[in-house]
C-alpha positions in Angstrom: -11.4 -18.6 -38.3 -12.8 -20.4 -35.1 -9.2 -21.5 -34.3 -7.9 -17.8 -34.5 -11.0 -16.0 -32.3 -10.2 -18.6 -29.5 -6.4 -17.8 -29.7 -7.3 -14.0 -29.2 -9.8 -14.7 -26.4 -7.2 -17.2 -24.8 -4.5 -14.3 -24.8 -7.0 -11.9 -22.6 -7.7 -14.5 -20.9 -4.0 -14.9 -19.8 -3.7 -11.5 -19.3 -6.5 -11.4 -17.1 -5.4 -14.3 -14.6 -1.8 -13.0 -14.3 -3.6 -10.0 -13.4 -5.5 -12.1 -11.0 -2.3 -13.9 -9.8 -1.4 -10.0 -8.7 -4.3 -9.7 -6.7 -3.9 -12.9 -4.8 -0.2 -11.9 -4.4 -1.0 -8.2 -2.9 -4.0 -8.7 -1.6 -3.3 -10.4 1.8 -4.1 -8.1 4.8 -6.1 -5.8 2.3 -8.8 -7.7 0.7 -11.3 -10.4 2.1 -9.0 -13.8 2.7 -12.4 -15.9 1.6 -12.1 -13.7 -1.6 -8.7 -14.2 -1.8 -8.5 -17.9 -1.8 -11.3 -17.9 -4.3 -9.3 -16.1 -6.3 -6.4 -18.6 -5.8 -8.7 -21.7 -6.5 -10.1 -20.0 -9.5 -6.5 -19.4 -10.7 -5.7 -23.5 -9.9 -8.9 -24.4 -10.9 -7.8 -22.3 -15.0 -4.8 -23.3 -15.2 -5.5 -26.9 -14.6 -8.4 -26.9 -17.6 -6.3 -24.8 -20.2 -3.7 -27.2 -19.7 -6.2 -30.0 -21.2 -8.4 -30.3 -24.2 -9.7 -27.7 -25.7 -11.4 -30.0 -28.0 -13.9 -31.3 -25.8 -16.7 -29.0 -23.7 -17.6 -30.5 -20.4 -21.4 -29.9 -19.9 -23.0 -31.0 -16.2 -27.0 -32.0 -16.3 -27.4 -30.7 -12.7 -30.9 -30.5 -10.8 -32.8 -32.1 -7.6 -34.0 -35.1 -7.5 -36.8 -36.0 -9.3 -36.5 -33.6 -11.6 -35.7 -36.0 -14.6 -31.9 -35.2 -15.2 -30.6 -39.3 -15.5 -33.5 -39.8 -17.9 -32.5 -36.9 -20.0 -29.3 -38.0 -19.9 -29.9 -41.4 -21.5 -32.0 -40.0 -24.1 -29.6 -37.5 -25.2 -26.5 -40.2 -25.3 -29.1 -42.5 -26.6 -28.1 -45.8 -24.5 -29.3 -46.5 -20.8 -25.9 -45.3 -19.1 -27.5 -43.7 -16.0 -29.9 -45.3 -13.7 -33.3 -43.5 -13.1 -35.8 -43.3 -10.4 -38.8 -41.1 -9.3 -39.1 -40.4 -5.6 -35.4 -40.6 -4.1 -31.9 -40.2 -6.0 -30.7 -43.0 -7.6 -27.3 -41.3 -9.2 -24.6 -42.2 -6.6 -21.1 -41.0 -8.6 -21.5 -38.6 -11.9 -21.2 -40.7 -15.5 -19.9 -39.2 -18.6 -20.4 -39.9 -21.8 -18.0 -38.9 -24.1 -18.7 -37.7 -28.3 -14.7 -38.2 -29.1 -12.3 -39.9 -27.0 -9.0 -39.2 -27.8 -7.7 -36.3 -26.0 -10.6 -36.9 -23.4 -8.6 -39.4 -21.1 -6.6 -36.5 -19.2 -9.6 -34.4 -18.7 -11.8 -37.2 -17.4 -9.5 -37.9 -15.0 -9.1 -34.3 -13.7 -13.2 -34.1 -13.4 -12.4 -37.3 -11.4 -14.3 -39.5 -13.4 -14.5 -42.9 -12.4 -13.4 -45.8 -15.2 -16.6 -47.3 -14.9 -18.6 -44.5 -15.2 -17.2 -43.4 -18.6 -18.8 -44.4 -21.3 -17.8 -43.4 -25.4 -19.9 -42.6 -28.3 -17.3 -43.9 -30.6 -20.3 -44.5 -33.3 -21.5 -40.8 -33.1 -20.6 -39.8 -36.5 -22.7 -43.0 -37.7 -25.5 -42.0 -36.3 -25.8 -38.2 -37.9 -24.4 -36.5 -34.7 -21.4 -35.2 -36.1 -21.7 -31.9 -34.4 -21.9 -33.4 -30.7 -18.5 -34.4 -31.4 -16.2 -32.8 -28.5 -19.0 -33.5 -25.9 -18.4 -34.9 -22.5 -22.0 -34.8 -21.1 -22.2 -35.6 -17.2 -25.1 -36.5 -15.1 -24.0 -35.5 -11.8 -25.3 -36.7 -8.9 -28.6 -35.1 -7.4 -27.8 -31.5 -5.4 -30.4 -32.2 -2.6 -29.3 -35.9 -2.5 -29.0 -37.0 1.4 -26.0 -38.8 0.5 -23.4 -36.2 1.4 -20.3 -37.4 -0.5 -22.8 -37.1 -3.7 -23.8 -33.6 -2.7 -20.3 -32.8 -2.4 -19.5 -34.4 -5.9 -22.2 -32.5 -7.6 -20.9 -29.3 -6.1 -17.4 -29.5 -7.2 -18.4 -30.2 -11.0 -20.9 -27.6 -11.0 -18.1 -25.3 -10.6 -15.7 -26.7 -13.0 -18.1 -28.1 -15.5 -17.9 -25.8 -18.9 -21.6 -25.5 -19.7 -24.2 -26.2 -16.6 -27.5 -27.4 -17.4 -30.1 -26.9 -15.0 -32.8 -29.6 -15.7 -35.9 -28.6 -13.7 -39.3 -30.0 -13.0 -42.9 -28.1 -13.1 -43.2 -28.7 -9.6 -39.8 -27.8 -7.9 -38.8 -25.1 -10.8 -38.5 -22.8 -8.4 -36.7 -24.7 -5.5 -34.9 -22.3 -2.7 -33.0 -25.1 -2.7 -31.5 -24.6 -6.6 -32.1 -21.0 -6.5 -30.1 -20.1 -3.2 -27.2 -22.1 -3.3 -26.6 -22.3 -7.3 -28.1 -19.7 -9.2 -28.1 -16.6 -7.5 -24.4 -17.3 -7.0 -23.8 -18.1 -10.7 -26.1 -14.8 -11.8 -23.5 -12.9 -14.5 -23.0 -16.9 -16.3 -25.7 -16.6 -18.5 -23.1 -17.8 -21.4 -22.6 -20.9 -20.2 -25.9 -21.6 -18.2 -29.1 -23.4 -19.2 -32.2 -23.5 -17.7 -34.3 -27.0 -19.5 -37.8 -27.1 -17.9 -38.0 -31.0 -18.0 -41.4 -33.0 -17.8 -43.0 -30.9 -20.3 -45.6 -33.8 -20.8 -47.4 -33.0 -17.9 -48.4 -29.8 -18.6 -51.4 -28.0 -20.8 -50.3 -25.5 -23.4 -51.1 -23.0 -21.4 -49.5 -24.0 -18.3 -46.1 -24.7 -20.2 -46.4 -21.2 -21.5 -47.0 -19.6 -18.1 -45.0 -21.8 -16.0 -42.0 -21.0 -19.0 -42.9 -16.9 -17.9 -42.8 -17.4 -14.7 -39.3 -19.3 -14.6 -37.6 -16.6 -17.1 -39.3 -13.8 -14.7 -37.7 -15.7 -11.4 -34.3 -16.2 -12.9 -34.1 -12.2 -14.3 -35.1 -11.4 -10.6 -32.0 -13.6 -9.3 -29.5 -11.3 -11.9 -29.5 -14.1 -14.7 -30.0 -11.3 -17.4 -30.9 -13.2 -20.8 -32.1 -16.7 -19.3 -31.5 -19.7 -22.2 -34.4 -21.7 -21.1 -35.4 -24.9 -22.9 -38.3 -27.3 -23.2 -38.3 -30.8 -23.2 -39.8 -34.3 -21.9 -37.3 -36.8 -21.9 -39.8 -39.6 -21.5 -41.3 -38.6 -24.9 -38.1 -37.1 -26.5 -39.8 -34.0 -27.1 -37.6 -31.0 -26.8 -34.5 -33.4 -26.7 -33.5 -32.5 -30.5 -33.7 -28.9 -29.7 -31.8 -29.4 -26.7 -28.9 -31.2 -28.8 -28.8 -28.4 -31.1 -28.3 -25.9 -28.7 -25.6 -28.2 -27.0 -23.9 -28.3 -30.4 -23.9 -24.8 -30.8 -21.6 -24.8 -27.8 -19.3 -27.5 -28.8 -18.7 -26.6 -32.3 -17.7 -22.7 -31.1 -14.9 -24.4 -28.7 -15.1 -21.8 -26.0 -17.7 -22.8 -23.6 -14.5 -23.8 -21.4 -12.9 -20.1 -21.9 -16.1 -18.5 -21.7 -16.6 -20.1 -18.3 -13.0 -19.2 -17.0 -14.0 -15.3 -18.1 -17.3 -15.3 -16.4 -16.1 -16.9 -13.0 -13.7 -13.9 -13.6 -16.4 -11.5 -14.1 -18.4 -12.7 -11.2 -15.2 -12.3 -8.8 -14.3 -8.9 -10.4 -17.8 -7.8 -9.0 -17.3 -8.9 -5.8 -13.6 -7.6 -5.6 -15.1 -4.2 -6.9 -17.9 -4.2 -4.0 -15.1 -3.9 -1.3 -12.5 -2.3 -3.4 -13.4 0.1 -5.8 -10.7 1.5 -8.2 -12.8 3.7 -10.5 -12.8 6.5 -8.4 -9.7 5.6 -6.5 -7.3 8.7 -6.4 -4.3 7.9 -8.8 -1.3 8.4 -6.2 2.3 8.7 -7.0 4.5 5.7 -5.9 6.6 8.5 -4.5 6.0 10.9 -2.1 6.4 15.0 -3.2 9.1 17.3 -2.0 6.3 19.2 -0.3 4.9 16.5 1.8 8.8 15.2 2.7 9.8 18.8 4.0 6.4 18.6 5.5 6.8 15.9 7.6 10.8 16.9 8.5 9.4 20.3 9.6 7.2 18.5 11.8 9.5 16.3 13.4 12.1 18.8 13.8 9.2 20.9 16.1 9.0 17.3 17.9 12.4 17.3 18.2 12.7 20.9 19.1 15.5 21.9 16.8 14.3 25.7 16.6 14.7 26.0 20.2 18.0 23.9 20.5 19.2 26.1 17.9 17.7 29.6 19.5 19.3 28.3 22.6 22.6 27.3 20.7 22.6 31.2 19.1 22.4 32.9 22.7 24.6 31.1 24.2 27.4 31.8 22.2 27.1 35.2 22.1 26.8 35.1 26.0 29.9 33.0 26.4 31.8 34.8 23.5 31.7 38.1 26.0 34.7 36.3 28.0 36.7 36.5 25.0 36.1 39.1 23.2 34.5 42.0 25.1 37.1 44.8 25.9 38.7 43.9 29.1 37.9 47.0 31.3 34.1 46.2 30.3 34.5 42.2 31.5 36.5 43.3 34.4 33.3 45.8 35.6 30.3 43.8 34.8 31.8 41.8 37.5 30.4 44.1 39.8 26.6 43.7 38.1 24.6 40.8 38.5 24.7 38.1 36.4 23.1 38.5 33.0 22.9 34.8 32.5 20.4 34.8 35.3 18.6 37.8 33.6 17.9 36.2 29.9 17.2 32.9 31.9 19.9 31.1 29.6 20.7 29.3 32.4 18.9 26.0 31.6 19.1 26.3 27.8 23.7 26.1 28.4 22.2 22.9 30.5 19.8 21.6 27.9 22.9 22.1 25.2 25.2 20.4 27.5 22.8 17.4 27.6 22.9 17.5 24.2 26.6 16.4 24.3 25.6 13.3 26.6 23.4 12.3 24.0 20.0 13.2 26.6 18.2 14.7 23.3 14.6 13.7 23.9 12.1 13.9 21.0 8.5 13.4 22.6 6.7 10.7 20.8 3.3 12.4 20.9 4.6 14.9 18.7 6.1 12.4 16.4 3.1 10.2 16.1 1.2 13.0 15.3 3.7 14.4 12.4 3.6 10.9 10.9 -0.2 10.5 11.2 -0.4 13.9 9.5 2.0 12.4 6.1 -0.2 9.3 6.0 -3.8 11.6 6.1 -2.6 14.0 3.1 -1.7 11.2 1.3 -5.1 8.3 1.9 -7.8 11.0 1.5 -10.1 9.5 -1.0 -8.6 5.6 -0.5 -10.5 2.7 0.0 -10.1 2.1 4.1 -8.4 -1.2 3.5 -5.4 0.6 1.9 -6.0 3.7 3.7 -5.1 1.4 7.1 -2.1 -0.1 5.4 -0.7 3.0 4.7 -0.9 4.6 8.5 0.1 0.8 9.2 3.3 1.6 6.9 3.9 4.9 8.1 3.6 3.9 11.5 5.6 1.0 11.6 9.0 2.2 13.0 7.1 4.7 15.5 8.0 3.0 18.1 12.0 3.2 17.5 11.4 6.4 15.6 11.7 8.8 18.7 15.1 6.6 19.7 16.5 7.2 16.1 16.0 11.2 16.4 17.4 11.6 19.7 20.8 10.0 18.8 21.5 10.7 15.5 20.8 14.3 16.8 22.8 13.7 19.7 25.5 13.4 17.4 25.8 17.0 16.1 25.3 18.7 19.0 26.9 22.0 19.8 30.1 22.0 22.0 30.0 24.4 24.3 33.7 24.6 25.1 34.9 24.8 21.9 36.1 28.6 21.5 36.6 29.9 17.6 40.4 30.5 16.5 39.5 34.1 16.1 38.2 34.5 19.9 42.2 34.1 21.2 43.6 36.3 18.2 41.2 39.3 19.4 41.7 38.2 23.2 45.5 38.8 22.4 45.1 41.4 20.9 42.3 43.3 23.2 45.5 42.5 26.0 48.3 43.9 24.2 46.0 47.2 23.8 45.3 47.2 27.8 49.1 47.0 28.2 49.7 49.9 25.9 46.9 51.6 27.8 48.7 50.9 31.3 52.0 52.0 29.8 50.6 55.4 28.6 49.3 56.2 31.9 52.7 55.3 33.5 54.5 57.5 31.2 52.2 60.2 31.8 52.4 59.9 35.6 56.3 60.0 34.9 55.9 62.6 33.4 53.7 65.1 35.4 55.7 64.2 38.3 58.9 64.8 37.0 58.6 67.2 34.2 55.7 69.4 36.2 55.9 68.9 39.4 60.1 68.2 40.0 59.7 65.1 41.9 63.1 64.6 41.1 65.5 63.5 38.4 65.4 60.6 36.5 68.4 58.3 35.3 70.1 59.5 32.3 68.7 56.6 30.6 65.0 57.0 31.5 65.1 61.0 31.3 62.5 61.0 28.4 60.0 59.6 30.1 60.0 63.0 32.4 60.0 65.8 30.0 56.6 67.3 30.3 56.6 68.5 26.5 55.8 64.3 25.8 52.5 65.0 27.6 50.2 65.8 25.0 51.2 63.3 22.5 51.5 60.8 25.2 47.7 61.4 26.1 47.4 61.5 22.3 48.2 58.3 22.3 46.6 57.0 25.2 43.4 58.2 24.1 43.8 56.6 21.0 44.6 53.3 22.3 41.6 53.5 24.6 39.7 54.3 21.6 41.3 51.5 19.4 40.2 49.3 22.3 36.9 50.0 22.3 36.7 50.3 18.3 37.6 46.5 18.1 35.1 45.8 21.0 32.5 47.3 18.9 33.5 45.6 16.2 33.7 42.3 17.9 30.6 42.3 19.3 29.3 42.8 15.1 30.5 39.6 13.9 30.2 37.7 17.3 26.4 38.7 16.2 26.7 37.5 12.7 28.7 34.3 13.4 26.2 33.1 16.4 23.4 33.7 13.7 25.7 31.6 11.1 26.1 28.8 14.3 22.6 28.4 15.1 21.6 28.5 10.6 24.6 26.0 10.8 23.6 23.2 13.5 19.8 23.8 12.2 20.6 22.7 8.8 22.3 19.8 10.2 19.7 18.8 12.1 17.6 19.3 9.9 19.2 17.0 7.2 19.8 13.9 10.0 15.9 14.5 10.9 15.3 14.3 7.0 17.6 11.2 6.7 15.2 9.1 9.4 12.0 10.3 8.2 13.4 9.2 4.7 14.2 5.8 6.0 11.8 5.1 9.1 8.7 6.7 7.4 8.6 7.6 3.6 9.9 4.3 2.4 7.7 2.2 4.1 5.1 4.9 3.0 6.5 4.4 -0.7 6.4 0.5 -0.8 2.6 0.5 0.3 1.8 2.9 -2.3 3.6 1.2 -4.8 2.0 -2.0 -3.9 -1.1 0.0 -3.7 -1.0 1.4 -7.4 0.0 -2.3 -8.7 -2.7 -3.6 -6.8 -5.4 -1.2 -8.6 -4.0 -1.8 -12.2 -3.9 -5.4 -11.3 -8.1 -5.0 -10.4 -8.2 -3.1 -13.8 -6.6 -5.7 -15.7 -9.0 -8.3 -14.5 -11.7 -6.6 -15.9 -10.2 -6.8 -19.0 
């Protein structure tokens, strides 16, 4: 059964440093980068001790000098393995002793545990202490030492030690020293944390029981929630049995090392949650909506100015469409007005569609910036600022050619004007051919008043039909109907020059709009997309941590 509830705890556990492994993998430029390479030691510092024995739990006596910890260490193993002192620190490099060796070698040498300091209780199971077996015990070196490669020493296998034991003294229990730099920082532990208030012998009954209050008050005040805190004089071996026993406890349960791994975990969670909350993180879309993508192309078309290219494009065709298919006797008199080019002040629009063609289109980068910044506001509200700033960062990070971009691919579909529609020279031939049959009804009737009416004389044989004055009436017939035909088509003309400058400027606008659509697709929503999807992975990865 034991072997089976530390396979299942094993499995979160994976689950929860690959989620981890995320975090350190997305998190650079968003999150702390102390945080994040705590994260990546923590993740070294696993996968290095669930690669080794799980049959042995590595338990660290750690205190400040004076406090008793070689002495206890000695009467736990029950030889004199470490030296002891009273007034300065006497433990130079950590010794182990070790309730099992085989398996043990690999892990000793990870904890960097010198040969000579490794000592084996191979007679253990003689001796009744059957369920010790699986201990490494360590005395490390004293915190406070002023030796500062043994302060170092003790600090590194305080964080990877299993099970730390805090072996304090009536007098320093409540050392700044301890309390500051160890156990506020290992508050959330409580699993695989014990508090032993050494040199018991010194005190009265009463003073064990209030000092014992005291300690368990100080240690709840420092977020250690259910303090584990033990008795013991290890000069008269009281409170060392009970000691043992709860050490056992831990050993024979196997998962002091797991339980370790999940509450450095926990502890890191917290912090990562401090400065980037997920609970009440908006849940975002890895894509962006339709609305929001025809937001931002409306907006940079008005950057671009595509509505008034596109008004500009409509009026200037049907200006330019009235030397082509206005009726001639019209053209031919509005000669004689001024110029109503000047009068609609299309003037500099032909010029600013003419530039168009040179490729001069100009988006103004103000405009642009601001219809990006808009996109990347609808879509942060509510986001932690760290990933709030990386997606403005993402949207933003092409603004610079962005404007560039517009102004050619634009440049590209721009209106010519000299190009003149197929059916502009059909009705121009046409509109001619009428004008001539209009001429040549008014010659015929001049023939023929002047001949036919008035005897101005006689016409060849051959031509004599164009002088009888019975043709006038259906020659005027017909001149008035070819005047009226002219005009007819000029009305007509003008109709669908209407309608196809409308179906122009709808035509280029579309156009536009689609290349405008196109770079904002590229330049600013997939950037835009690849934040938020690294975004969203990132928050799932910060739930899956928690477990």
């Amino acid at each position: 059964m034991t072997t089976v509830g530390t396979t299942q705890t094993r499995q979160g556990l994976g689950s929860r440093l690959a989620a981890l492994a995320r975090i350190v993998e997305l998190g650079p430029g968003r999150v702390d980068p102390k945080l994040l390479s705590e994260a990546g030691q923590l993740l070294l510092r696993a996968g290095d001790r669930l690669k080794l024995s799980s049959d042995h739990t590595v338990v660290a006596l750690a205190g400040g000098t004076g406090s008793g910890k070689s002495t206890l260490f000695n009467s736990i193993s029950g030889l004199e393995l470490s030296p002891t002192g009273v007034r300065r620190p006497t433990t130079a490099r950590t010794h182990a002793c070790v309730w099992g060796l085989d398996g043990a070698g690999p892990l000793l040498d990870w904890l960097q545990i010198q040969w000579r300091h490794r000592f084996a209780r191979a007679s253990a199971l003689d001796r009744g202490e059957s369920q010790l077996h699986g201990l490494i015990l360590l005395d490390l070196p004293d915190h406070d030492s002023i030796r500062a490669l043994t302060d170092t020493e003790a600090d590194r296998l305080i964080q990877v030690a299993d099970l730390v034991v805090w072996v304090l003294d009536p007098q320093k229990y409540a050392d700044a020293s301890t309390h500051r730099r160890y156990v506020t920082e290992l508050a959330g532990q409580d699993a695989v944390t014990i508090f032993v208030l050494n040199q018991v012998d010194r005190l009265e009954p009463e003073e064990l029981v209030e000092c014992v209050a005291d300690l368990e008050d100080l240690l709840r005040r420092e977020g250690v929630e259910n303090p584990v805190i033990v008795t013991t004089s290890a000069i008269t071996g009281r409170g060392v049995d009970g000691l043992k026993a709860v050490l056992a406890q831990t050993v024979v349960r196997r998962r002091a090392a797991v339980q370790r791994l999940e509450a450095d975990l926990d502890r890191l969670t917290l912090r990562l949650a401090k400065i980037m909350p997920v609970d009440d993180a908006p849940a975002l879309s890895a894509s962006i909506d339709d609305a929001r993508r025809i937001g931002l192309t409306d907006a940079l078309c008005d950057a671009v100015g595509v509505p008034a290219v596109g008004e500009a494009m409509e009026n200037v065709y049907g200006v330019r469409s009235m030397e082509w298919v206005g009726w001639p006797y019209t053209r031919w008199a509005a000669r004689f007005r001024p110029d109503p080019l000047n009068s609609l002040r299309l003037g500099d629009l032909r010029d600013e569609i003419r530039g168009l063609t040179g490729g001069t289109v100009s988006a103004q980068p103000a405009e642009v910036d601001n219809a990006v910044q808009a996109l990347a506001d609808g879509l942060t509200s509510g986001m932690h600022e760290s990933w709030r700033n990386g997606i403005k960062e993402a949207a933003r990070s092409r603004s610079v050619q962005l404007p560039q971009v517009l102004s050619e691919e634009l440049s590209e579909v721009a209106p010519r004007l000299d190009r003149v529609p197929g059916w502009w020279r059909l009705l121009l031939v046409w509109q001619y051919l009428l004008v001539l049959l209009s001429v040549a009804g008014l010659a015929w009737l001049g023939t023929a008043l002047a001949y036919g009416v008035f005897g101005a004389g006689t016409l060849p044989e051959g031509l004599a039909v164009f002088g009888e004055a019975a043709s006038l009436p259906w020659v005027g017939l017909m001149v008035l109907s070819v005047l009226g035909l002219g005009l007819l088509t000029a009305v007509a003309s003008r109709n669908f020059v209407v309608l196809g400058a409308g179906n122009e400027r709808d035509r280029l606008e579309r156009e536009m709009r689609r290349r405008v659509g196109g770079v904002a697709a590229t330049m600013v929503i997939e950037p835009v997309e690849r934040e938020l999807a690294r975004y969203n992975e990132f928050s799932s990865a910060v739930r899956g941590v928690r477990g």
